[in-house]
N, CA, C and O of each residue as an XYZ file, in Angstrom:
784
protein
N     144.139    133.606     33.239
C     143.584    132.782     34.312
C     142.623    131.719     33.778
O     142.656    130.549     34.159
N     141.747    132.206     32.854
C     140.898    131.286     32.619
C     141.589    130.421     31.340
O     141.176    129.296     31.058
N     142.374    130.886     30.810
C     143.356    129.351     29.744
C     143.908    128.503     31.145
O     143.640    127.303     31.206
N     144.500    128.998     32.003
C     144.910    127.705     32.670
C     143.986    127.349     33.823
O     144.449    126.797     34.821
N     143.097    127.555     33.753
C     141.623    126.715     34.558
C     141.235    125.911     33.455
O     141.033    124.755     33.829
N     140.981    126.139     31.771
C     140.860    125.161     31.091
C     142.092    124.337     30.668
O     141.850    123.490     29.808
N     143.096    124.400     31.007
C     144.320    123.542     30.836
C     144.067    122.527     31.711
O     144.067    121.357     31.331
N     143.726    123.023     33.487
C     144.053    121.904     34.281
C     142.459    121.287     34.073
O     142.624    120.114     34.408
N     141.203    121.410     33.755
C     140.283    121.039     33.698
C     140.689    119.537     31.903
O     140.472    118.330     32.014
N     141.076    120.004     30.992
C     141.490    119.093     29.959
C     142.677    118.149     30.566
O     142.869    117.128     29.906
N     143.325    118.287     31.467
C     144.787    117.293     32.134
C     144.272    116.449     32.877
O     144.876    115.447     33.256
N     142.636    116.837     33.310
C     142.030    116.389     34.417
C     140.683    114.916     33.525
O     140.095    113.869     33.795
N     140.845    115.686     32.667
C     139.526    114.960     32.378
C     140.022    113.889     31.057
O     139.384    112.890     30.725
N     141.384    114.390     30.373
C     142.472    113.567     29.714
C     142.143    111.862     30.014
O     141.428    111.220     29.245
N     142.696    111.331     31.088
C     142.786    110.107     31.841
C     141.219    109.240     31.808
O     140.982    108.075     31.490
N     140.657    109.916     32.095
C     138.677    109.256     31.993
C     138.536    109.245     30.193
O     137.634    108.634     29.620
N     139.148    109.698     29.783
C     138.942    109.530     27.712
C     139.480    109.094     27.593
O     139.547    108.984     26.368
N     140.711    108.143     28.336
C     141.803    107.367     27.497
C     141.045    105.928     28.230
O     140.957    104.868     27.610
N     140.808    106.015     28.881
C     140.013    104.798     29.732
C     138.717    104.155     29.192
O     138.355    102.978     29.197
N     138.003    105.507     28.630
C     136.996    105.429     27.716
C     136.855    104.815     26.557
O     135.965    104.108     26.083
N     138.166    105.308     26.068
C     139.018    104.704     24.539
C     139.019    103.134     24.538
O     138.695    102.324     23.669
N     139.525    102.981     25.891
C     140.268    101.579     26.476
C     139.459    100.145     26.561
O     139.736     98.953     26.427
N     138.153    101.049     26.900
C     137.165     99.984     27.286
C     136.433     99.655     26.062
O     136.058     98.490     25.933
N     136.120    100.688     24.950
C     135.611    100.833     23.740
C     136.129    100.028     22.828
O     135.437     99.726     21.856
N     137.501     99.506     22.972
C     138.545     98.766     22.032
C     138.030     97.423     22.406
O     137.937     96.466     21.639
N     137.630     97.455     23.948
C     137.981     95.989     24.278
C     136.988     94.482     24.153
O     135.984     94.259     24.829
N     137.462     93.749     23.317
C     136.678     92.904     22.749
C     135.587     92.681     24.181
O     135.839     93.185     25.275
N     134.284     91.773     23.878
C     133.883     91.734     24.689
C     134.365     90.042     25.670
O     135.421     89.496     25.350
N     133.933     89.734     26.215
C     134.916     88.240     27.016
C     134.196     87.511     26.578
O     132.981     87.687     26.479
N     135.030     86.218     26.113
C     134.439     85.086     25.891
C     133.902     84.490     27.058
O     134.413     84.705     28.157
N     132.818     83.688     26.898
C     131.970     82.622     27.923
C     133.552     81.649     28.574
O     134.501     81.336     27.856
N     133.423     81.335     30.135
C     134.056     80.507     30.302
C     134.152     78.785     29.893
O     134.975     77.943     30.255
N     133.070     78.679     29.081
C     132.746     77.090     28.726
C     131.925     77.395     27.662
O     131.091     78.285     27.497
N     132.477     76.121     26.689
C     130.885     75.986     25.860
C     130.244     74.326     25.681
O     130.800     73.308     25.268
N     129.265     74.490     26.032
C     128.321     72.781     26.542
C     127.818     72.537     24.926
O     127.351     73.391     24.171
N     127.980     71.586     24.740
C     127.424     70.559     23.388
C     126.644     69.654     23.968
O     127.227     68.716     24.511
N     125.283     69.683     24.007
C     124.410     68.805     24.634
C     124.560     67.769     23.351
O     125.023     68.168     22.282
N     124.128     66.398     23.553
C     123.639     65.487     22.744
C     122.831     65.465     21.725
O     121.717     65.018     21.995
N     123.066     65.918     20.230
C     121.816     65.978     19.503
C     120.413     65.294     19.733
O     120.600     64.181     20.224
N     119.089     65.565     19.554
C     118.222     64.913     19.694
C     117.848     64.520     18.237
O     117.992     65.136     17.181
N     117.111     62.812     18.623
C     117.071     62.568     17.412
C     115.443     62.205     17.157
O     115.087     61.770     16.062
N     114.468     62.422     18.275
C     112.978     61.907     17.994
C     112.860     63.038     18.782
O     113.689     63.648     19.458
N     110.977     63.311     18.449
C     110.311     64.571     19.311
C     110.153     63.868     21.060
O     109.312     64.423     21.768
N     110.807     62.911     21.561
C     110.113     62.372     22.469
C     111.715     63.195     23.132
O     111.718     63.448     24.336
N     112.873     63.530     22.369
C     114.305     63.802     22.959
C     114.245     65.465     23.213
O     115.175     66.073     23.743
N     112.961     66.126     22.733
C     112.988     67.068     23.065
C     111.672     68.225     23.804
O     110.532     68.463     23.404
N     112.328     68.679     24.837
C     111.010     69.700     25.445
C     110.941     71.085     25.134
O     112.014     71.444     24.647
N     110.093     72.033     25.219
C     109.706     73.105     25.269
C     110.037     74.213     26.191
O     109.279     75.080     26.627
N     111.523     74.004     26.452
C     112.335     74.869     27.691
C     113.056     75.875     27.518
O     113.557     76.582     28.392
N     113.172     76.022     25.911
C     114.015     77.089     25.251
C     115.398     76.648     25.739
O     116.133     77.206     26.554
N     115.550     75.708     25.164
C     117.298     74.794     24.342
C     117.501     74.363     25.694
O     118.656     73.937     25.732
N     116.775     74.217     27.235
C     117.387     73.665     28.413
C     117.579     72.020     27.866
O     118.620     71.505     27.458
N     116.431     71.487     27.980
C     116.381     70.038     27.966
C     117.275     69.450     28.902
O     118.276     68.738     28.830
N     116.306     70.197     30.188
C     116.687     69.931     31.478
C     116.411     68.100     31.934
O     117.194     67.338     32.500
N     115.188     67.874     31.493
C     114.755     66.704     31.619
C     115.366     65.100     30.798
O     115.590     65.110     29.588
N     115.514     64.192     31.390
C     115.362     63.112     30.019
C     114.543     62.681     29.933
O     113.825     62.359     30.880
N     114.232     62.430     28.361
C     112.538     61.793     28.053
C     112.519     60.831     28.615
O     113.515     60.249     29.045
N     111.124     60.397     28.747
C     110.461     59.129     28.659
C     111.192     57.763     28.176
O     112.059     57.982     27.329
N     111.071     56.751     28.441
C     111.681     55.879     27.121
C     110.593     55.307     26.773
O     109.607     54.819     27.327
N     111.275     55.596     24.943
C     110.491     54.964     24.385
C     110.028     53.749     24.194
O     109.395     53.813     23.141
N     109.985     52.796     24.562
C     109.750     51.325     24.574
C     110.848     50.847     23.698
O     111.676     51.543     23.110
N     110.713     49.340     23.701
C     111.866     48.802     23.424
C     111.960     48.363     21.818
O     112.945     47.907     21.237
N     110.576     48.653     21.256
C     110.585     49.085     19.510
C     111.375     50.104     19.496
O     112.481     50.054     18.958
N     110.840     51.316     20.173
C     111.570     52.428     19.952
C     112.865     52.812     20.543
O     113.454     53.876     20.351
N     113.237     51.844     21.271
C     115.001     52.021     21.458
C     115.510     51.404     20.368
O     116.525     51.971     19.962
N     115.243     50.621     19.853
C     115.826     49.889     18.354
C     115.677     50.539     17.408
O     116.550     50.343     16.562
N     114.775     51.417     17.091
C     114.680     51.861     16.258
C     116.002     53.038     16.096
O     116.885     53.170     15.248
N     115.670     53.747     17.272
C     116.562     55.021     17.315
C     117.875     54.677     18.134
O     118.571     55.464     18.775
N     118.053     53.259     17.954
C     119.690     53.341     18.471
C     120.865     53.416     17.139
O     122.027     53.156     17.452
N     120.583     53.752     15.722
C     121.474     54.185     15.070
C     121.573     55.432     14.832
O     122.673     55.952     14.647
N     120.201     56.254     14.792
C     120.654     57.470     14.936
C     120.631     58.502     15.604
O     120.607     59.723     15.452
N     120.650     57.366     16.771
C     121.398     58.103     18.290
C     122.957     58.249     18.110
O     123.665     59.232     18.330
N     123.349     56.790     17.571
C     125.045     56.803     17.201
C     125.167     57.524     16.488
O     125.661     58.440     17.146
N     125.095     57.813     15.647
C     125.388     59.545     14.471
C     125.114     60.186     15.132
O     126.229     60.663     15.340
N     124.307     60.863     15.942
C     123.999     61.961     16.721
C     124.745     61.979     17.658
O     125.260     63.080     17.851
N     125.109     60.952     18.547
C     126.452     61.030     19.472
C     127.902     61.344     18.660
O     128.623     62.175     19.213
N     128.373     60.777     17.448
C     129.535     60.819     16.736
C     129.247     62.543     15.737
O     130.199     63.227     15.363
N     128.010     62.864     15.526
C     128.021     64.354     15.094
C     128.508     65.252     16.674
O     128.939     66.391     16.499
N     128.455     64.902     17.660
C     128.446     66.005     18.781
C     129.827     65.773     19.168
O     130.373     66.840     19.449
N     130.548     64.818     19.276
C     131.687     64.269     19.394
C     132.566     65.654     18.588
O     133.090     66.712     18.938
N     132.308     64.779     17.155
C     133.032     65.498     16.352
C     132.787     67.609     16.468
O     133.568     68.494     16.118
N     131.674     67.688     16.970
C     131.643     69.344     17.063
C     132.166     69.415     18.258
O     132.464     70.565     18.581
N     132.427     68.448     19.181
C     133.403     68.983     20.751
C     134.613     69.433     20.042
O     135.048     70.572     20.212
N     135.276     68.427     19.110
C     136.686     68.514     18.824
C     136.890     69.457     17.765
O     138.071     69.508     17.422
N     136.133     70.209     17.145
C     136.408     71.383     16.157
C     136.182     72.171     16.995
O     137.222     72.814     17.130
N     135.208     72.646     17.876
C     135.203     73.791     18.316
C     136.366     73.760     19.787
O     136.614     74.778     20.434
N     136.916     72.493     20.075
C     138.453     73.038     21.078
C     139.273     73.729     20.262
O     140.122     74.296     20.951
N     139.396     73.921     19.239
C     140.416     75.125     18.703
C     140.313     76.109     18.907
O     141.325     76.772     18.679
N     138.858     77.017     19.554
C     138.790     77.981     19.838
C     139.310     78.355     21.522
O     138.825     79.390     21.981
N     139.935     77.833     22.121
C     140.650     77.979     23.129
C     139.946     78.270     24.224
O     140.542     78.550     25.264
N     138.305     78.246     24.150
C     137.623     77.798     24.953
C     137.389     76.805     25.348
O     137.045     76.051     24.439
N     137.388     76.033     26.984
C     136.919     74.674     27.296
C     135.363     73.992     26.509
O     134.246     74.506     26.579
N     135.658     72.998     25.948
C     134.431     72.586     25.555
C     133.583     71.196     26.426
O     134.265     70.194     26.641
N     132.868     71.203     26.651
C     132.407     69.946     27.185
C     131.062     69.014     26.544
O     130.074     69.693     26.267
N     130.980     67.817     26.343
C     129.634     67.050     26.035
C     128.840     66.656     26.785
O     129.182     65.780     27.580
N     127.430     67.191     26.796
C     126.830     66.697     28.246
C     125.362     66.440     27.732
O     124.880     66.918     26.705
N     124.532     65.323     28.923
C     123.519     64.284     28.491
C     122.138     65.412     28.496
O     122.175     66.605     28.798
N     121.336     64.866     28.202
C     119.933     65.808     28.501
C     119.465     66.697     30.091
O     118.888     67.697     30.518
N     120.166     65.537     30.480
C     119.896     66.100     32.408
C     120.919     66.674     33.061
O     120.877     67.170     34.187
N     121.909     66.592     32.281
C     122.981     67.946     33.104
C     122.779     68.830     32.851
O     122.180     69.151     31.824
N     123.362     69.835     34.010
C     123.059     71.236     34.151
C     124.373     71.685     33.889
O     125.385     71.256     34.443
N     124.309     72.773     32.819
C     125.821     73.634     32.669
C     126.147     75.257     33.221
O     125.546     76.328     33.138
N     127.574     74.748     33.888
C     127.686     76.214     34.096
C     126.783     77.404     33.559
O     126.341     77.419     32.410
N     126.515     78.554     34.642
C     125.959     79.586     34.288
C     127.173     81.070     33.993
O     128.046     81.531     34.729
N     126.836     81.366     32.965
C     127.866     82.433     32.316
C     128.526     81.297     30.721
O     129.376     81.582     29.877
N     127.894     80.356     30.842
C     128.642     79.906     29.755
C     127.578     79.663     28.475
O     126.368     79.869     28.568
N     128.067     79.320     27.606
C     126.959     79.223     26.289
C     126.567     77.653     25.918
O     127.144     76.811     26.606
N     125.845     77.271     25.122
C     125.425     75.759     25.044
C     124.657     75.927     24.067
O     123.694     76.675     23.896
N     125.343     74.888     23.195
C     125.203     74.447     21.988
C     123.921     73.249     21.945
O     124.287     72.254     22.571
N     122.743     73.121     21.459
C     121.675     72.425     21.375
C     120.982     71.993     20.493
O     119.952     72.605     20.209
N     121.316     70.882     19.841
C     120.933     70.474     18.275
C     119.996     69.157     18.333
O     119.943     68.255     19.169
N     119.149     69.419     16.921
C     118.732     68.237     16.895
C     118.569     67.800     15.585
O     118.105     68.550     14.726
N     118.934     66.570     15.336
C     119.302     65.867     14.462
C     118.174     65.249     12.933
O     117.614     64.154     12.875
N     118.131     66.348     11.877
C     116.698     65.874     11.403
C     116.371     64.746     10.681
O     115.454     63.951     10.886
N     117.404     64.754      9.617
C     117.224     63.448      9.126
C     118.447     62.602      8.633
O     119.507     63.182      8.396
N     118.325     61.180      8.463
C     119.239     60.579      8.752
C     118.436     59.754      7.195
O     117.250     59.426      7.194
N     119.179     59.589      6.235
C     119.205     58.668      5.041
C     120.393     57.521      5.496
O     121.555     57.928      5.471
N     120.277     56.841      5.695
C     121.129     55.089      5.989
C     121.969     54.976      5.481
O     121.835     55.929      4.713
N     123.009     54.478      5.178
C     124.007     53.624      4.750
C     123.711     52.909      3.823
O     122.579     52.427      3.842
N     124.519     52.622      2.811
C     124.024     51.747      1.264
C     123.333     49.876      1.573
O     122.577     49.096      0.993
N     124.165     49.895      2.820
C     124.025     48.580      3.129
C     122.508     48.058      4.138
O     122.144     46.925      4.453
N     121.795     49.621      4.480
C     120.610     49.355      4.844
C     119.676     49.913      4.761
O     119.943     51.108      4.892
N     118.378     49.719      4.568
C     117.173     50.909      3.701
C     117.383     52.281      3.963
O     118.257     52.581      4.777
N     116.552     53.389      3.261
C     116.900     54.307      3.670
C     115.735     54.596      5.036
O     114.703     53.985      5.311
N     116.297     55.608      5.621
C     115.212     55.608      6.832
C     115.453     57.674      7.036
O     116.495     58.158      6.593
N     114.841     58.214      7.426
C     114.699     59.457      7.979
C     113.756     59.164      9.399
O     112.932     58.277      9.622
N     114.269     60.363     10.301
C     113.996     60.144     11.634
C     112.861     60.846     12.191
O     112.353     60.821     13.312
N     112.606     61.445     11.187
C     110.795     61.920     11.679
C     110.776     63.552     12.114
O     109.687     64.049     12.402
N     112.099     64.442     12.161
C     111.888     65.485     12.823
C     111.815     66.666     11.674
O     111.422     67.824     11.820
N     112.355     65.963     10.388
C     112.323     67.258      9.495
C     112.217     66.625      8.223
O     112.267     65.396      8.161
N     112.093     67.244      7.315
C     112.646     66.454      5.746
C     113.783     66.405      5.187
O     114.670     67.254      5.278
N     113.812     65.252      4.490
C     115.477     65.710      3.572
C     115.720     64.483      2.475
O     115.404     63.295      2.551
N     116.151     64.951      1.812
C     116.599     63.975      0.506
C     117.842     62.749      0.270
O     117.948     62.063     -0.746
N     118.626     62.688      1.338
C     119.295     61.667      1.005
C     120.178     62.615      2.149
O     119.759     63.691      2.576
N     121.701     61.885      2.617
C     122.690     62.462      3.405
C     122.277     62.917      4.732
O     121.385     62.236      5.238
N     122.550     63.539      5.164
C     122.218     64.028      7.216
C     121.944     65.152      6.716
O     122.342     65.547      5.620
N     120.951     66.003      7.803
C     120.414     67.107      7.927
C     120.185     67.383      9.413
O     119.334     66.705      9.987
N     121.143     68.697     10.367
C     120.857     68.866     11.398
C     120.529     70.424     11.684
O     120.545     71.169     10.705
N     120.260     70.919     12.834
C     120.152     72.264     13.257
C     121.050     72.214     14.428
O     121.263     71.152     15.013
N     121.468     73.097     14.710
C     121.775     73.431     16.439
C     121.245     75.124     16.390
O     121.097     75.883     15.432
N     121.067     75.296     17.675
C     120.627     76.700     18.192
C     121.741     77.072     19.678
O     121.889     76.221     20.555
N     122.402     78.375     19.741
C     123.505     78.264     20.285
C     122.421     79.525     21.891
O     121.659     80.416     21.515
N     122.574     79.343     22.923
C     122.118     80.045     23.895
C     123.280     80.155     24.860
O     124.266     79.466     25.123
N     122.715     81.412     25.323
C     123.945     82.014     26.586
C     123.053     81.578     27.579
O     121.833     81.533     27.419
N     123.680     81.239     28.658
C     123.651     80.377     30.201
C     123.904     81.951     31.297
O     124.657     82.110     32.258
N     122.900     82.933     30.623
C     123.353     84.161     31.649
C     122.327     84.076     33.455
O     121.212     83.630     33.725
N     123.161     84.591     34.117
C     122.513     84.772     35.604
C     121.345     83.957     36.146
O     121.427     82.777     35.802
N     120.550     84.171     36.705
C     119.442     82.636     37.066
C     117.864     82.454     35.975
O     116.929     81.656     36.041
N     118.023     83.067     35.470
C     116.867     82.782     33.930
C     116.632     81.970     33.018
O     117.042     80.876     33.407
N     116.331     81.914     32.321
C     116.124     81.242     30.507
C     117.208     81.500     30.032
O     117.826     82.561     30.120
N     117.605     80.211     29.316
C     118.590     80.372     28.222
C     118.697     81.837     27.293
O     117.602     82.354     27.070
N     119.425     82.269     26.954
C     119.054     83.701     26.162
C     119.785     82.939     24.819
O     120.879     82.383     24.730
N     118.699     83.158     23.810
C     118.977     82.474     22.206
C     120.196     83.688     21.661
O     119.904     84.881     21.743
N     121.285     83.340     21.222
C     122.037     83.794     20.551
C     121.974     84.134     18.610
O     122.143     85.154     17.942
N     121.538     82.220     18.149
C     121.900     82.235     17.050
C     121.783     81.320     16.429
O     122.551     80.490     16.916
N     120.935     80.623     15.046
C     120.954     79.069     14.902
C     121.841     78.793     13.507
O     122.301     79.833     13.037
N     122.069     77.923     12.978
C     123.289     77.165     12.439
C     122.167     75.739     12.063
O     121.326     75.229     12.804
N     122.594     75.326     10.457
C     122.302     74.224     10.179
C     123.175     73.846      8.955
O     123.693     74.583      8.117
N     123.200     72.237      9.107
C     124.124     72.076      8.091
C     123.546     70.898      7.940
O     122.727     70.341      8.670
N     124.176     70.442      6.631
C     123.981     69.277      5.691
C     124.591     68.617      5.072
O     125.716     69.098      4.933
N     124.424     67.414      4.423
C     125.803     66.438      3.946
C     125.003     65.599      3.077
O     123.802     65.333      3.124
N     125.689     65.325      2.471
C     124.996     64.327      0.796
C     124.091     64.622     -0.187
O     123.078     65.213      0.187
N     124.196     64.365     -1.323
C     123.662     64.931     -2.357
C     122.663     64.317     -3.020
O     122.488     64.422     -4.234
N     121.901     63.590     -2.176
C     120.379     63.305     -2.243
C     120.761     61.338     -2.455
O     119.915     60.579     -2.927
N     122.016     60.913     -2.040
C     122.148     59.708     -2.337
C     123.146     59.267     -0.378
O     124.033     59.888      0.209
N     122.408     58.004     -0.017
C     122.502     57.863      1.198
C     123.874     57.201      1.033
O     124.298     56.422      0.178
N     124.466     57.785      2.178
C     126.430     57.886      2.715
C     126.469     56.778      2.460
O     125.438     56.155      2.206
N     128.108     56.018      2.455
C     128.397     54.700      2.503
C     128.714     54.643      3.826
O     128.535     53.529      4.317
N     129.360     55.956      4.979
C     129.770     55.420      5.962
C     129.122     56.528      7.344
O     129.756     57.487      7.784
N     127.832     56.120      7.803
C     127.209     57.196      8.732
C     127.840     58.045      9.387
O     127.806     59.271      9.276
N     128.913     56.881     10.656
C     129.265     58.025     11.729
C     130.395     58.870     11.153
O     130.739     59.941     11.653
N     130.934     58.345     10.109
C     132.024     59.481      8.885
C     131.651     60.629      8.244
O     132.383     61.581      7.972
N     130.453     60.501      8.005
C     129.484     61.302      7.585
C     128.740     62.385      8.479
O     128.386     63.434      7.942
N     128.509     62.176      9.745
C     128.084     62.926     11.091
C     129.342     63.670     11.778
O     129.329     64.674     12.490
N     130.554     62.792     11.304
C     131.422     63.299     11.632
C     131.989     64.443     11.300
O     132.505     65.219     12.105
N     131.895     64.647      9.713
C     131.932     65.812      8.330
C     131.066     66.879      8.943
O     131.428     68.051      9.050
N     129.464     66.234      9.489
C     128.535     67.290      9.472
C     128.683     67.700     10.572
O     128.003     68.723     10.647
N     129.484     67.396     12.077
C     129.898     68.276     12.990
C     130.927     69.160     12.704
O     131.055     70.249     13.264
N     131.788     68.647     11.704
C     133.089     69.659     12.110
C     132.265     71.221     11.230
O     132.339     72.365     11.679
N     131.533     70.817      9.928
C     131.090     71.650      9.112
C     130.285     72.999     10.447
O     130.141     74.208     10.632
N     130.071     72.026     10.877
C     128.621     73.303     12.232
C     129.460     73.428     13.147
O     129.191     74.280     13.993
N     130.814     72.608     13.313
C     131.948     73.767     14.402
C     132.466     74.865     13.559
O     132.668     75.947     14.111
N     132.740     74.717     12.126
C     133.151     76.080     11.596
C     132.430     77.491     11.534
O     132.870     78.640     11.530
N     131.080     76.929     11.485
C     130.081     77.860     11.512
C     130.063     79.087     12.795
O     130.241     80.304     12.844
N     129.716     77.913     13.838
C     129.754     78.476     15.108
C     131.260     79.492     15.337
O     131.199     80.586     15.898
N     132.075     79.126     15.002
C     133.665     79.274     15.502
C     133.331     80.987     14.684
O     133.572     82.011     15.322
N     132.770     81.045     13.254
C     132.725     82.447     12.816
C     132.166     83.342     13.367
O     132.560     84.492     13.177
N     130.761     82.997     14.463
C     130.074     83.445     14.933
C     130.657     84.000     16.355
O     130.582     85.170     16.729
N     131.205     83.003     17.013
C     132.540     83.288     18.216
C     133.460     84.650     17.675
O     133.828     85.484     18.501
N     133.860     84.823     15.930
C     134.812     85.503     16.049
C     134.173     86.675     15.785
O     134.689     87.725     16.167
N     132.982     86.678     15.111
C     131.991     88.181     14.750
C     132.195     88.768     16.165
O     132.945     89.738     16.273
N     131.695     88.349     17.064
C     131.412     89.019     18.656
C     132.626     89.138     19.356
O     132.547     89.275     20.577
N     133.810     89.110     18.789
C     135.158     88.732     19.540
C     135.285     87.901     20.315
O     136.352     88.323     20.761
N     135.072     86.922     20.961
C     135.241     86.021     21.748
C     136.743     85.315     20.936
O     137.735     85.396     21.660
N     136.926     84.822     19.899
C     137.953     84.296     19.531
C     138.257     84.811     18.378
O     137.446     85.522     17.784
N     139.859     84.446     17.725
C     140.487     84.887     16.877
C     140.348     84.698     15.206
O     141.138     85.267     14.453
């Protein structure tokens, strides 16, 4: 009597351990989107919101739009180029300005751009946010977009380009240093299962 009270009690409880098994296997889900905000390229492009940069700055006057309208263009052509490496991961990717708001449940990519050595054909210049020796130098910091809160920090990523002698061709060069920080990210996607 009591072997087949523990027979039907193991036939019974069989089905809840295979389910158990089931869920244990199962990767966890990728984010439905991932947002590539606009690198920032001066402290005036960035706030203290933990990677929102809900706001757009100030402008800087019209010295300082000249100044930083080239390496705003590398910083637009670095984010460009990390939209289009990281669509291979078969997640939707999107590029969006300082003041959009991105889906919640999705992750967002938030970089800022440190230094920028010029082109042969014009002095060298760095952009004031970090140091560096010649070639581009950026960061991004990657945050999940969970339920109605703060960004939740995932993970940061930095990469670099040139070997202490300034590029011949910038946005070619920003271009290199996005796809380099979509590969990064894309490993980090596959550590957590989200992609393949």
């Amino acid at each position: 009597m009591q072997s087949t009270l523990g027979r039907r009690r193991a036939l019974m409880l069989a089905p809840v351990l295979v389910l158990a098994a089931c869920e244990q296997q199962r990767p966890p889900a990728a984010p439905p989107r991932i947002y590539v905000r606009d690198f920032a390229v001066s402290p005036s492009d960035i706030t203290l919101d933990s990677g929102t940069r809900g706001r757009p700055p100030p402008p800087p006057g019209a010295a300082g739009e000249q100044r930083l309208a080239g390496p705003r263009a590398i910083a637009a052509a670095l984010s460009v180029s990390l939209v289009e490496n990281l669509g291979s991961t078969g997640i939707p990717v999107s590029r969006i300005r300082p003041g959009d708001l991105p889906e919640r449940g999705s992750v967002i990519v938030d970089g800022r751009l440190l230094a920028v050595q010029q082109g042969r054909s014009t002095p060298p210049q760095l952009i004031g946010l970090g140091l560096g020796r010649g070639g581009m130098l950026a960061e991004a910091k990657l945050y999940a977009l969970d339920g109605g809160g703060a960004p939740r920090f995932l993970e940061s990523f930095s990469s670099s380009t040139g070997n202490g002698t300034a590029p011949a061709d910038d946005l070619a060069e920003a271009q290199r240093l996005g796809a380099a920080m979509g590969e990064q990210i894309k490993r980090y996607f596959a550590q957590r299962g989200w992609v393949r």
